[in-house]
N, CA, C and O atoms as a MOPAC input file, in Angstrom:
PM7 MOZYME 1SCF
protein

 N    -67.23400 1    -3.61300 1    70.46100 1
 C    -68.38800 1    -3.05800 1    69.77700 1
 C    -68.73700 1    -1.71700 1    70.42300 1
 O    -68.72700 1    -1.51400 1    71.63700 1
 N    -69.01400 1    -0.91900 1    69.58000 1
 C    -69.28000 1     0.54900 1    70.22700 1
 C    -71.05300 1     0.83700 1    70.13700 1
 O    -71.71600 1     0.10500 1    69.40300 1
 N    -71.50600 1     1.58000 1    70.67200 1
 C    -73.19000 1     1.55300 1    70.59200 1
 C    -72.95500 1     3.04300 1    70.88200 1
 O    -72.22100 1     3.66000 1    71.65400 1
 N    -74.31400 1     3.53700 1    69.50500 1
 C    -74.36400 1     5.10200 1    69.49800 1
 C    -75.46300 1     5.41500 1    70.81000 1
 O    -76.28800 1     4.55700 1    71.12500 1
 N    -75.38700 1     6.58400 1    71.44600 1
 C    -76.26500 1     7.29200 1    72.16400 1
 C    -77.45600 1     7.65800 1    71.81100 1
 O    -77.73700 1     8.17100 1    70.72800 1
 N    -78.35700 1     7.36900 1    72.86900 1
 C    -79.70600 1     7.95600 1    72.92900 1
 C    -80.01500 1     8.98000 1    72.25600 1
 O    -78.91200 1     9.44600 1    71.97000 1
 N    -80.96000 1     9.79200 1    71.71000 1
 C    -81.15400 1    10.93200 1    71.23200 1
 C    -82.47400 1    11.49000 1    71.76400 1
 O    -82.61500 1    12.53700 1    72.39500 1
 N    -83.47100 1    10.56500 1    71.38200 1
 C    -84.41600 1    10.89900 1    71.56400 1
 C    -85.87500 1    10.19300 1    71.63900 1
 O    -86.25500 1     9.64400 1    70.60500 1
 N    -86.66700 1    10.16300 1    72.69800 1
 C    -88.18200 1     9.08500 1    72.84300 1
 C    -89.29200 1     9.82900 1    72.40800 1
 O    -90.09500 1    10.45600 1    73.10000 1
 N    -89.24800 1     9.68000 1    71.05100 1
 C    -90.97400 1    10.55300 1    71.10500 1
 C    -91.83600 1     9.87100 1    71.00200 1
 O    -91.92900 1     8.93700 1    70.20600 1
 N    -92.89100 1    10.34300 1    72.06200 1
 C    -94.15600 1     9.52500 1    71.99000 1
 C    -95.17900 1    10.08100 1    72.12600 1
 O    -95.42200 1    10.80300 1    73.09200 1
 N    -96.09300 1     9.81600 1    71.04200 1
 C    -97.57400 1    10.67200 1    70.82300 1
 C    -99.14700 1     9.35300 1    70.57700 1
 O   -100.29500 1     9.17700 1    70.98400 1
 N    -97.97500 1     8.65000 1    69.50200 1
 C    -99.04700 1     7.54400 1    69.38000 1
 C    -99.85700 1     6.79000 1    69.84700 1
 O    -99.09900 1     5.82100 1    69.89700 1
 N   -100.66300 1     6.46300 1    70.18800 1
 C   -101.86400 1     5.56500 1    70.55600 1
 C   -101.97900 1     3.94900 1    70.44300 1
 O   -102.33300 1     3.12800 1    71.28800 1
 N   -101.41400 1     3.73200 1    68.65700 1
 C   -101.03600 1     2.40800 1    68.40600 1
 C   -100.05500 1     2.12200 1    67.91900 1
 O    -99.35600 1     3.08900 1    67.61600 1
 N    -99.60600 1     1.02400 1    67.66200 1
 C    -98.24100 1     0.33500 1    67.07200 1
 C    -97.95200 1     1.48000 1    66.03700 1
 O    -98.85300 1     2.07800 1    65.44900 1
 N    -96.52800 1     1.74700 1    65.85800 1
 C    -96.29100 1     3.07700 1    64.58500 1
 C    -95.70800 1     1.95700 1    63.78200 1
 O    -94.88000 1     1.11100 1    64.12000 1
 N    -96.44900 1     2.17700 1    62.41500 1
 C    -95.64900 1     1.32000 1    61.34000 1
 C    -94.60900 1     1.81000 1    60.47900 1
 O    -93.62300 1     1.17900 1    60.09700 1
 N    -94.98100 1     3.21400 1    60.16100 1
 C    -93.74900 1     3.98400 1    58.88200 1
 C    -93.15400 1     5.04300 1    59.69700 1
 O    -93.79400 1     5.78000 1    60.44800 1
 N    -91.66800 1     5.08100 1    59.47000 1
 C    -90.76000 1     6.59600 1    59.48700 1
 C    -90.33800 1     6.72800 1    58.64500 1
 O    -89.95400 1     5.84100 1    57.88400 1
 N    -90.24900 1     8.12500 1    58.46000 1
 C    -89.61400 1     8.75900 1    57.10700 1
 C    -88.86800 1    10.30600 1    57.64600 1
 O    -89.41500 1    11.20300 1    58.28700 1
 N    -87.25100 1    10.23400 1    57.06900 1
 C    -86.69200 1    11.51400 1    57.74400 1
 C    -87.11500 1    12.39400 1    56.50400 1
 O    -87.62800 1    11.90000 1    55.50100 1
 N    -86.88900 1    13.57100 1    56.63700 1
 C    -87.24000 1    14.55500 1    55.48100 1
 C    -85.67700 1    14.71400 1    54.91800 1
 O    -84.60700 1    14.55400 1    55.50500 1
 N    -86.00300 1    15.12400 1    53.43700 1
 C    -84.65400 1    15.24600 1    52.58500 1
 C    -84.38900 1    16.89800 1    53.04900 1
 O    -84.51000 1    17.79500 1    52.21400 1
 N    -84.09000 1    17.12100 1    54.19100 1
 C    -83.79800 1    18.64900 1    54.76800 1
 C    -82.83200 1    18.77300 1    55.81700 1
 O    -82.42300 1    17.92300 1    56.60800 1
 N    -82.57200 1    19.84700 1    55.69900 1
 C    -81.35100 1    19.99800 1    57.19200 1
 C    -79.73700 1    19.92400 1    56.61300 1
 O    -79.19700 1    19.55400 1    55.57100 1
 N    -79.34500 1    20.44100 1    57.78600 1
 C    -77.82400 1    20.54400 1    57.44000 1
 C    -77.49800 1    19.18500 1    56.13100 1
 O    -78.29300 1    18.28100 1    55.87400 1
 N    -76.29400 1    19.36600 1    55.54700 1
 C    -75.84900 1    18.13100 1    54.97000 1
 C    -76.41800 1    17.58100 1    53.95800 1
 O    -76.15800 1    16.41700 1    53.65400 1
 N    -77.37800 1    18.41000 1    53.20200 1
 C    -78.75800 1    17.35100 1    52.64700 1
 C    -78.49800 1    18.98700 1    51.10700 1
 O    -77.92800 1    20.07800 1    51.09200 1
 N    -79.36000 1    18.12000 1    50.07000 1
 C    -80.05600 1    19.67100 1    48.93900 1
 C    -80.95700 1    20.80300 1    49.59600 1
 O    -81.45300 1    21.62900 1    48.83100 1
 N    -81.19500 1    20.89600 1    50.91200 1
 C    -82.55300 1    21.66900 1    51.19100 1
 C    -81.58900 1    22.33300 1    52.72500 1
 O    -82.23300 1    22.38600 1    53.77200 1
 N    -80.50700 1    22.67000 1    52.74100 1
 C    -80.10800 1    23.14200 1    53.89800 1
 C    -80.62300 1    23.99000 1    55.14500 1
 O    -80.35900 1    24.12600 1    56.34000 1
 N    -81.81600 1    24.65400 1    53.85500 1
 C    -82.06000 1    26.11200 1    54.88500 1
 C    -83.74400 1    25.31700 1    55.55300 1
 O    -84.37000 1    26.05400 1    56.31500 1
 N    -84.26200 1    24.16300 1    55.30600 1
 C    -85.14100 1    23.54700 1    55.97700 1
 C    -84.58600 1    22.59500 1    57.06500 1
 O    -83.50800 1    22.00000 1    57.06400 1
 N    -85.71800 1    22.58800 1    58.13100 1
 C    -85.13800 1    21.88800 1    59.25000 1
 C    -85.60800 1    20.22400 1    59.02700 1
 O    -86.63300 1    19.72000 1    58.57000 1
 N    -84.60800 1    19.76700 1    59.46500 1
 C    -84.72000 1    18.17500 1    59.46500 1
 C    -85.75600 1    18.10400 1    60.23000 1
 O    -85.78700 1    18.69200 1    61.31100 1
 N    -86.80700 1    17.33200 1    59.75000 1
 C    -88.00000 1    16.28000 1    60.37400 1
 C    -88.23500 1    15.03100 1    60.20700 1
 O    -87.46100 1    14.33300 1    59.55300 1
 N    -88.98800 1    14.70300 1    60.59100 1
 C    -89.09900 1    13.00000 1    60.98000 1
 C    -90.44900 1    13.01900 1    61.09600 1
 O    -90.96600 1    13.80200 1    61.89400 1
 N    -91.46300 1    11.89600 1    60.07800 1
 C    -92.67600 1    11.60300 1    60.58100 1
 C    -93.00900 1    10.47800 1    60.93600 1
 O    -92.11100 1     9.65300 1    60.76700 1
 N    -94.01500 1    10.04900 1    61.40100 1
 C    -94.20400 1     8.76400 1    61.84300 1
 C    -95.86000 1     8.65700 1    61.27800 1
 O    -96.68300 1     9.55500 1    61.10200 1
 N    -95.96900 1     7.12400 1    61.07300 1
 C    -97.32700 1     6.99000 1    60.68400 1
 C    -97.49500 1     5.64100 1    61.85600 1
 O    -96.53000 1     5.03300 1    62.31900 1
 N    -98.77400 1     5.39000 1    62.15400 1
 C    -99.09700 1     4.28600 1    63.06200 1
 C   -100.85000 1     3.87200 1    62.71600 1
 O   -101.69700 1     4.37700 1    61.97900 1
 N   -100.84900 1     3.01300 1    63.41100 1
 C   -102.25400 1     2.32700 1    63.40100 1
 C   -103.52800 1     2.75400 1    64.18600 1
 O   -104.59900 1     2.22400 1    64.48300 1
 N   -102.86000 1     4.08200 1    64.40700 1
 C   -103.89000 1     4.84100 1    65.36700 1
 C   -104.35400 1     5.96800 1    63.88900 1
 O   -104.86200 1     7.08600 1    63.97700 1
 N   -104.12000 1     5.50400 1    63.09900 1
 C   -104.40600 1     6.19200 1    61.63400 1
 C   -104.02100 1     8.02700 1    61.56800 1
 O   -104.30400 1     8.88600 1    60.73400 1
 N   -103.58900 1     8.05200 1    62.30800 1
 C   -102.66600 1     9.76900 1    62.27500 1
 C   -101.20500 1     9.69600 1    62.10700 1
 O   -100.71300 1     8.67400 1    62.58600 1
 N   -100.48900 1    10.41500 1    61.62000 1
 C    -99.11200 1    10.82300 1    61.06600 1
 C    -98.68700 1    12.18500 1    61.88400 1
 O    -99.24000 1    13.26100 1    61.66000 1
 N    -97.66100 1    12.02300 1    62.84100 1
 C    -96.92500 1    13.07000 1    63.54800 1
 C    -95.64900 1    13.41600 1    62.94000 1
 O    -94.72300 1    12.66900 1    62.62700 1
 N    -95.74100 1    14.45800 1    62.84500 1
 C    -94.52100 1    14.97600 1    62.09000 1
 C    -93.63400 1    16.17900 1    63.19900 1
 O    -94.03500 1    17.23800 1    63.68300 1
 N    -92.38000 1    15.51300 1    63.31200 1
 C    -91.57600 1    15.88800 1    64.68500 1
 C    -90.60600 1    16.57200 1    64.28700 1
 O    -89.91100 1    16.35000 1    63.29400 1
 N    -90.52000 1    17.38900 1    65.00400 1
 C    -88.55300 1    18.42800 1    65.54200 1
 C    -87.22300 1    17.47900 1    66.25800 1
 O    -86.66800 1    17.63400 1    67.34600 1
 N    -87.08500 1    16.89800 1    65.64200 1
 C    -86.34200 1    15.91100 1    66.27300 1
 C    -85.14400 1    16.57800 1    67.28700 1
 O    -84.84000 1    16.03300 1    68.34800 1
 N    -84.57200 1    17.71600 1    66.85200 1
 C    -84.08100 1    18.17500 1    67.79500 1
 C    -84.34000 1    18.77800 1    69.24600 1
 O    -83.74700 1    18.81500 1    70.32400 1
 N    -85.84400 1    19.34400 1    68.56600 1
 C    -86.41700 1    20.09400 1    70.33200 1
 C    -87.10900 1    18.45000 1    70.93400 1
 O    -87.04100 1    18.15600 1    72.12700 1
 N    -87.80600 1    17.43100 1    69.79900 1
 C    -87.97700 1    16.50700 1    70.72400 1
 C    -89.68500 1    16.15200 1    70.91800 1
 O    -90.27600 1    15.35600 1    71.64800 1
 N    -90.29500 1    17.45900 1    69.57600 1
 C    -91.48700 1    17.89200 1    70.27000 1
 C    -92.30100 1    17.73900 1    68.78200 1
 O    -91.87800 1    18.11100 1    67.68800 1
 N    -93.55500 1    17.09700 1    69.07100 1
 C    -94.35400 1    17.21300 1    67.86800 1
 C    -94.60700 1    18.28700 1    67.01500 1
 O    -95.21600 1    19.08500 1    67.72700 1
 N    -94.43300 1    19.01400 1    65.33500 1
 C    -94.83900 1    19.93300 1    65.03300 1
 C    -96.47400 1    20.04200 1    65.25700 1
 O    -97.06100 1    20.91500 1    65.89600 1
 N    -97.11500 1    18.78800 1    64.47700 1
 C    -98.06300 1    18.82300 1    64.33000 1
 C    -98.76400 1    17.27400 1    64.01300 1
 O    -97.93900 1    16.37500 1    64.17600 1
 N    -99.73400 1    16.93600 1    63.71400 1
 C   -100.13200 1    15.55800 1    63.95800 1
 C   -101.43700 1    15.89700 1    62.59300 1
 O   -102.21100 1    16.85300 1    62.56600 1
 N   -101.32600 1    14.82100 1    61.62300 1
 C   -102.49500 1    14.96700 1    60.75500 1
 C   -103.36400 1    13.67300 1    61.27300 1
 O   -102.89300 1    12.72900 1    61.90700 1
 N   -104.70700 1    13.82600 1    60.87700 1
 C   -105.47700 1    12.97500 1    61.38200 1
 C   -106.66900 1    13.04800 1    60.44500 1
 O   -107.79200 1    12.93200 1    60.93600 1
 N   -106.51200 1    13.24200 1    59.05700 1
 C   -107.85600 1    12.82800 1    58.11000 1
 C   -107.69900 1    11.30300 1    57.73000 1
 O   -108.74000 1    10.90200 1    57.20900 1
 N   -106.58200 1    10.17500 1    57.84000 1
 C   -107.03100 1     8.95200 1    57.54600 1
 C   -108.03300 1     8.15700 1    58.37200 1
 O   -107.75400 1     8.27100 1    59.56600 1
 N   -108.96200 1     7.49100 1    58.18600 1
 C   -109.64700 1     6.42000 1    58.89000 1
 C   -108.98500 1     5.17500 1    58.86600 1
 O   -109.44600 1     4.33700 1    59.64100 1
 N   -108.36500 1     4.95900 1    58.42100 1
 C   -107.65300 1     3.41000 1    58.41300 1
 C   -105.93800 1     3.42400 1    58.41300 1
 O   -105.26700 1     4.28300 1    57.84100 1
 N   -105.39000 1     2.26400 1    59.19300 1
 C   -103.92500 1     2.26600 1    59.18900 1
 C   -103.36500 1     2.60200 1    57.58800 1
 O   -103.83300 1     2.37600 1    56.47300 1
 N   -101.93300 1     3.35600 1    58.15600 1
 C   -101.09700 1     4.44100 1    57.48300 1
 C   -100.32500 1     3.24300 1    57.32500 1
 O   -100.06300 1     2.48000 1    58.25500 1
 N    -99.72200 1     2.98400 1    55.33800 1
 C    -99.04700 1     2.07400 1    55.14000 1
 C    -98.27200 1     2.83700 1    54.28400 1
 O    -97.65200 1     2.28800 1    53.37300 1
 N    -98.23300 1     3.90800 1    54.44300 1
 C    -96.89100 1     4.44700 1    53.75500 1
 C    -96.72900 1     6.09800 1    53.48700 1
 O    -97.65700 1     6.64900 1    52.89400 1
 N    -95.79200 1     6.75000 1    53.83000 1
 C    -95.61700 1     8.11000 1    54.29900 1
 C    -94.21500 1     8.32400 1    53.74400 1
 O    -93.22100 1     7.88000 1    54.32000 1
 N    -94.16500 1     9.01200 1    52.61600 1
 C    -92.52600 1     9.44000 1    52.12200 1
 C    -92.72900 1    11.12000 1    51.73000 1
 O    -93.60700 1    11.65400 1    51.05200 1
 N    -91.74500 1    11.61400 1    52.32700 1
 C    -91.39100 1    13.10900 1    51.85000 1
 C    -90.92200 1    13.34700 1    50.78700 1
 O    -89.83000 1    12.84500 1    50.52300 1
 N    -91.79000 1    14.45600 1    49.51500 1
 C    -91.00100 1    15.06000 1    48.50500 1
 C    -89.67700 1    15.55100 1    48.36700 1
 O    -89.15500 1    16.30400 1    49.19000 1
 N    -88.91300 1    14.97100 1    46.93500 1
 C    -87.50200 1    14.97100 1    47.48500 1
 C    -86.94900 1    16.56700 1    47.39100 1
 O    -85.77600 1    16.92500 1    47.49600 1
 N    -87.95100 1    17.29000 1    47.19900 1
 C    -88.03700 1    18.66600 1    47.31500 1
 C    -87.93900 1    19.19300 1    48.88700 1
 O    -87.13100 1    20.05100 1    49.24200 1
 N    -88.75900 1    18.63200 1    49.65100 1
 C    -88.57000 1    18.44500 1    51.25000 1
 C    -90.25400 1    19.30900 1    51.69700 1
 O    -90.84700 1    19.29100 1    52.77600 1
 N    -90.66400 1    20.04700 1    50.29600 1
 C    -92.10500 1    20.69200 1    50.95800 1
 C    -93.34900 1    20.05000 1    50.67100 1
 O    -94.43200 1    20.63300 1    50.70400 1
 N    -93.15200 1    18.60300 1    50.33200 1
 C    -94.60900 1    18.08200 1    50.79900 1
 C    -94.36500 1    16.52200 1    51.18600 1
 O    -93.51100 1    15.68500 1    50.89300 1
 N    -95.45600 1    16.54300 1    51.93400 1
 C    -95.44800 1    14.79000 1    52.82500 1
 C    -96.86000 1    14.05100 1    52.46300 1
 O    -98.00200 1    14.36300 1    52.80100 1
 N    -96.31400 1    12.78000 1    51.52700 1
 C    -97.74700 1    11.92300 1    50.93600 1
 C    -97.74700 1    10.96300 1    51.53900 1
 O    -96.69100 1    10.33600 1    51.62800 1
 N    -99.04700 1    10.44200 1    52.24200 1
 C    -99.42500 1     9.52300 1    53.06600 1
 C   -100.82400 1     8.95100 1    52.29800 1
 O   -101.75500 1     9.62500 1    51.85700 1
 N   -100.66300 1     7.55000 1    52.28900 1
 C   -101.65300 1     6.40700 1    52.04700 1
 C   -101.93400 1     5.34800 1    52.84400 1
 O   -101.09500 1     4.73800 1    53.50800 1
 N   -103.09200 1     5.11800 1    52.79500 1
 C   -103.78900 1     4.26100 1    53.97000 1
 C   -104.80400 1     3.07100 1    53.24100 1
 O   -105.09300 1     2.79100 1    52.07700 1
 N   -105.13400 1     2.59300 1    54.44900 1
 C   -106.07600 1     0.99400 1    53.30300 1
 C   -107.31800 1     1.63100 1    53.68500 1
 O   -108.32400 1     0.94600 1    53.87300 1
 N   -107.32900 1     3.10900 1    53.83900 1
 C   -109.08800 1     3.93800 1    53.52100 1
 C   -108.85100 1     4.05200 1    52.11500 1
 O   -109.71800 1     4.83300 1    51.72300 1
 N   -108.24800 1     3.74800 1    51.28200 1
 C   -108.38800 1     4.25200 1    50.00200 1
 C   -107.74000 1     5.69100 1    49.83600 1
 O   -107.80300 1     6.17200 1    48.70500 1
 N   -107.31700 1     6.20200 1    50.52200 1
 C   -107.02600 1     7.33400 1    50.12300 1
 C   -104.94700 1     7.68800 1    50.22400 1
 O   -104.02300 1     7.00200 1    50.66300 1
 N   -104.99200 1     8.83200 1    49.68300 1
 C   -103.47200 1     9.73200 1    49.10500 1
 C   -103.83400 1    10.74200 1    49.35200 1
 O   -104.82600 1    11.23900 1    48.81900 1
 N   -102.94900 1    11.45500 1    50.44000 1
 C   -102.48100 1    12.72200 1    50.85900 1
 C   -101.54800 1    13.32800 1    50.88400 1
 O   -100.44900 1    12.81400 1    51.09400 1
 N   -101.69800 1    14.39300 1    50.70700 1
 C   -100.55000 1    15.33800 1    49.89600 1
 C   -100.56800 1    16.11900 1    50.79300 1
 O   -101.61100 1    16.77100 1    50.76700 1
 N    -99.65100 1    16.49100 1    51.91900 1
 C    -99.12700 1    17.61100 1    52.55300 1
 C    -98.57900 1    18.38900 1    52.43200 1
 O    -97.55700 1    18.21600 1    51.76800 1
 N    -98.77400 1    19.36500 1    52.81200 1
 C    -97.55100 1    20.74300 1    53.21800 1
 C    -96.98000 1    20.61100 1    54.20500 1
 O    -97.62500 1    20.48200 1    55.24600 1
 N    -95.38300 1    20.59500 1    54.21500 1
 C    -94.78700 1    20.31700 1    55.52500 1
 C    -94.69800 1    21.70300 1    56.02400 1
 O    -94.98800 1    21.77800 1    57.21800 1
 N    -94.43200 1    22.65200 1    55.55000 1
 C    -94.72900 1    23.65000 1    55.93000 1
 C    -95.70900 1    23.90800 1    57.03900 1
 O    -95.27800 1    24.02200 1    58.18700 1
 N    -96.85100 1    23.99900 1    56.81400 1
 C    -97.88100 1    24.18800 1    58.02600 1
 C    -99.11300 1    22.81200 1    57.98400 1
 O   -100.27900 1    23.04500 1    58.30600 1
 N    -98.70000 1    21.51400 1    57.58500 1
 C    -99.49800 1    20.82500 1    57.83400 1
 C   -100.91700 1    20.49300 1    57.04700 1
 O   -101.71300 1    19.55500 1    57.09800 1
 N   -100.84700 1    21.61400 1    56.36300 1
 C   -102.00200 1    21.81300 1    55.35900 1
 C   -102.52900 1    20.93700 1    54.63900 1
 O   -101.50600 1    20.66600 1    54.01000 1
 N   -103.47300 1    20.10700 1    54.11000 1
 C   -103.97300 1    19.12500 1    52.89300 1
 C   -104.04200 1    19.82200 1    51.78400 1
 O   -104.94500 1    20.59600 1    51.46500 1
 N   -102.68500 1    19.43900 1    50.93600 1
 C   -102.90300 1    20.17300 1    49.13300 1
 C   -103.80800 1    19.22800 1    48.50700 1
 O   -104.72900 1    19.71700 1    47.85300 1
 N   -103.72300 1    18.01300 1    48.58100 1
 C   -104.26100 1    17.47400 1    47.36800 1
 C   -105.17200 1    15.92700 1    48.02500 1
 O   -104.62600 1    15.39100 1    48.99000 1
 N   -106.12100 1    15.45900 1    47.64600 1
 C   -105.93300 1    13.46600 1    47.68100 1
 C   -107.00700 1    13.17400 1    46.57000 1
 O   -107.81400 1    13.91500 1    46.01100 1
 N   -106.71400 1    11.73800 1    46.44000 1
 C   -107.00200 1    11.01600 1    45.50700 1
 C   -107.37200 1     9.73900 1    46.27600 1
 O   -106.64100 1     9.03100 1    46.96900 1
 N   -108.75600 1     9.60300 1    45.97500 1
 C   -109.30100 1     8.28300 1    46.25500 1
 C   -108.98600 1     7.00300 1    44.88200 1
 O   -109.02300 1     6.93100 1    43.65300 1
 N   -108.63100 1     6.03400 1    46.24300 1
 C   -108.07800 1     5.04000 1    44.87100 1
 C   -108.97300 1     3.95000 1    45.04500 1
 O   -109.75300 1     3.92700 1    45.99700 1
 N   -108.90800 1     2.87200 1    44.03300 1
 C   -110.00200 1     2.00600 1    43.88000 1
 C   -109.42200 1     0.12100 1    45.08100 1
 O   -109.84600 1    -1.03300 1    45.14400 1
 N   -108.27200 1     0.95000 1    45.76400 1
 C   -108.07400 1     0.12700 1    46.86700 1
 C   -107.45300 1     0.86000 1    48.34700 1
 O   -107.83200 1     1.97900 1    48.69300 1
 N   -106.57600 1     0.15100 1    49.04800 1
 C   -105.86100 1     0.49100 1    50.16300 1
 C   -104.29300 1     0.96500 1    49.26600 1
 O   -103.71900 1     0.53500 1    48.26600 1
 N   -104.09100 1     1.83000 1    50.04400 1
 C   -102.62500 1     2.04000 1    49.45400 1
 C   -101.49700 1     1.11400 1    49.97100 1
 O   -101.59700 1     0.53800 1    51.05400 1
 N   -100.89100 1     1.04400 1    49.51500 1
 C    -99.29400 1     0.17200 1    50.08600 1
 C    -98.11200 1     0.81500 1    50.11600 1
 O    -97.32000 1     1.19000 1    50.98100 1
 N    -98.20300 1     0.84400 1    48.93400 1
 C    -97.01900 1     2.26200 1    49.21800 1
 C    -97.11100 1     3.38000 1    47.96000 1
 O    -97.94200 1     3.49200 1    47.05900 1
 N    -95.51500 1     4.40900 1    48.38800 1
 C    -95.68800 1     5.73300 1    47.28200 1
 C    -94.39800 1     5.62000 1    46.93900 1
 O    -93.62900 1     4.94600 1    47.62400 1
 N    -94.04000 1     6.21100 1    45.93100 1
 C    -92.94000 1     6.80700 1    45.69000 1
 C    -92.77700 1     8.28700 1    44.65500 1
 O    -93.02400 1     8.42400 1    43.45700 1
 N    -92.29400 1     9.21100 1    45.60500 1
 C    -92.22500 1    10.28600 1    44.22900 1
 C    -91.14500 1    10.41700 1    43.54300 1
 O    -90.12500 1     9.82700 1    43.89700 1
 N    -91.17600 1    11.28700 1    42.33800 1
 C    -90.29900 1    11.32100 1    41.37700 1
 C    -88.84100 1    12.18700 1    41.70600 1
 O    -88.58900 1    12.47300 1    42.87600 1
 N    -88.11500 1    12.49400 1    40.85200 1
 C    -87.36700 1    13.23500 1    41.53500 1
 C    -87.46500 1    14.89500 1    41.81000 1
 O    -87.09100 1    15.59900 1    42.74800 1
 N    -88.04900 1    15.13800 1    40.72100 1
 C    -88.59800 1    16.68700 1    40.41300 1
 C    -89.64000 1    16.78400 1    41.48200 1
 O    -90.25800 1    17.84800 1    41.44800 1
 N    -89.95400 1    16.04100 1    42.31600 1
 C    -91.31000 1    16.20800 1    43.06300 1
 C    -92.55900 1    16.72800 1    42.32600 1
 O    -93.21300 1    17.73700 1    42.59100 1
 N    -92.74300 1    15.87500 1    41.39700 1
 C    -94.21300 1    16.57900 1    40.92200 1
 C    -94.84400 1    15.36000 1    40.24700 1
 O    -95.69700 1    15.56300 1    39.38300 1
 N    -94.57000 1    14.37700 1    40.50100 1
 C    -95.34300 1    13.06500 1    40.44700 1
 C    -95.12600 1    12.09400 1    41.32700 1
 O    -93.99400 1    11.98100 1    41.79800 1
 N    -96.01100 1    11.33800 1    41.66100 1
 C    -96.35000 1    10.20000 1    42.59400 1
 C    -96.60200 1     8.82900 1    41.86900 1
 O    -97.36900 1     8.56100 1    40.94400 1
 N    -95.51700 1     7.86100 1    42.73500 1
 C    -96.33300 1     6.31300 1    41.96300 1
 C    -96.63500 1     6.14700 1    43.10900 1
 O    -95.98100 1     6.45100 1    44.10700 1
 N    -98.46500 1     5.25100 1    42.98500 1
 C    -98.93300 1     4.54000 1    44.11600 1
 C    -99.33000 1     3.15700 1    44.00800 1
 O   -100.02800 1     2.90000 1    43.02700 1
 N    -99.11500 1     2.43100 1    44.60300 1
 C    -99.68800 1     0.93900 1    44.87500 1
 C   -100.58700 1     0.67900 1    45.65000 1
 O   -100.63400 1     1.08600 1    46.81100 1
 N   -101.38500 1    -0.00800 1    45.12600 1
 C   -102.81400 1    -0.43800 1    45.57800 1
 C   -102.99900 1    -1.89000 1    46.05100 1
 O   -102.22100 1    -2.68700 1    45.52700 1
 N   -104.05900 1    -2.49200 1    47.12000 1
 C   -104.33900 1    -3.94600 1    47.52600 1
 C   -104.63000 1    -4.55400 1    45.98300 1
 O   -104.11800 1    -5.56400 1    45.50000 1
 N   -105.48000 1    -3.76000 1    45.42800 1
 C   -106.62200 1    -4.48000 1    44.00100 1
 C   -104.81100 1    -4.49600 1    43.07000 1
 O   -105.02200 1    -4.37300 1    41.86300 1
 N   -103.53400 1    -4.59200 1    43.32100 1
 C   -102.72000 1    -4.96800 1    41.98800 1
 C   -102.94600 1    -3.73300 1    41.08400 1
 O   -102.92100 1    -3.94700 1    39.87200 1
 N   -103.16100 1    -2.48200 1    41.50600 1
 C   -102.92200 1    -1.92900 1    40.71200 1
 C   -101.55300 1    -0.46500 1    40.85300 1
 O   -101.38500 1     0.16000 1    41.90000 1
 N   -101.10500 1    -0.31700 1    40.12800 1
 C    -99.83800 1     1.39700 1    39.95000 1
 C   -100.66400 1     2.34200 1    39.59600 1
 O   -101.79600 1     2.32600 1    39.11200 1
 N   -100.14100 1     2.94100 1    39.82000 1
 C   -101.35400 1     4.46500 1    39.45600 1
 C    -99.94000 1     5.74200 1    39.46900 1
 O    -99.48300 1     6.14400 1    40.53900 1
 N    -99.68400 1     5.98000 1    38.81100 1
 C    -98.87300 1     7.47500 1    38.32700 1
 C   -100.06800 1     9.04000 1    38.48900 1
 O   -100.95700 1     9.30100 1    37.67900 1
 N    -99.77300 1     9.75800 1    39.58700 1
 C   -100.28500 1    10.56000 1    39.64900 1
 C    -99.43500 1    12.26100 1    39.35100 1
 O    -98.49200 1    12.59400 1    40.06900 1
 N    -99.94800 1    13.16700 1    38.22600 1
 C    -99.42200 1    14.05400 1    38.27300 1
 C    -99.65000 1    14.89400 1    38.81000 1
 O   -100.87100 1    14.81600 1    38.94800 1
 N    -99.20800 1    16.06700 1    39.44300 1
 C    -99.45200 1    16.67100 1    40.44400 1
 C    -99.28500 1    17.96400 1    40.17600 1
 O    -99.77600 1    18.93900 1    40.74500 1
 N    -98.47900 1    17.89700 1    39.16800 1
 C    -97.85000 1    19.74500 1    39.33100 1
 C    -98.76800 1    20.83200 1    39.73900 1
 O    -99.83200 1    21.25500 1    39.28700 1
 N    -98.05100 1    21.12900 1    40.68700 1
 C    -98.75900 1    22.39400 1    41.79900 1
 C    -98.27900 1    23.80600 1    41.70000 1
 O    -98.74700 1    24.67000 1    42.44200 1

């Protein structure tokens, strides 16, 4: 049995991290000329979004109040949507971290998924409900 090598320990978090998500970027990928990232969501209700190569946090969002249950990158690679059981959907700029968009929902989120064009969002809710959000920006 062969076992791959270490790469890398990043640690910023506070509490248990529940979601990673690599970005659709970087060598090898549709988005070449963006650099591969990696975010993490945890129960310390902030989302760090890392350089996996230098090793080093870009930046860390921190508008959820409640654990992060789901964090997926546009398959475009320039925005990062995160939902939490605050009720809320966030729409990032991976670019500089920025808040484009959110949407309060009538529960906790569970999870997302975007489309392929990146310009819509499905979300799942505790209350059983889907919610299709359009976005075009």
């Amino acid at each position: 049995m062969s076992y791959s090598s270490f790469v890398r320990d990043l640690r910023r978090h506070t509490r248990e991290v529940y979601c990673i998500e690599w970005s659709p970027t970087g060598p090898t990928t549709h988005n070449p000329n963006l650099a591969l990232l990696l975010a993490s969501s945890s129960f310390d209700t902030t989302i760090n979004v890392w350089d996996v190569e230098q090793g080093s946090p870009i930046y860390s969002l921190t508008r959820h109040r409640n654990v992060i249950y789901s964090i997926e990158f546009s398959p475009n690679g320039e925005f990062l949507a995160s939902g939490s059981l605050d009720h809320w959907l966030f729409v990032w700029s991976v670019k500089d971290g920025r808040l484009i968009k959110s949407f309060y929902g009538g529960g906790g989120v569970t999870d997302i998924s975007w489309n392929k064009s990146s310009d819509k969002i499905a979300v799942t809710y505790v209350n059983k409900i889907v919610c299709v959000l359009d976005l075009k920006m």
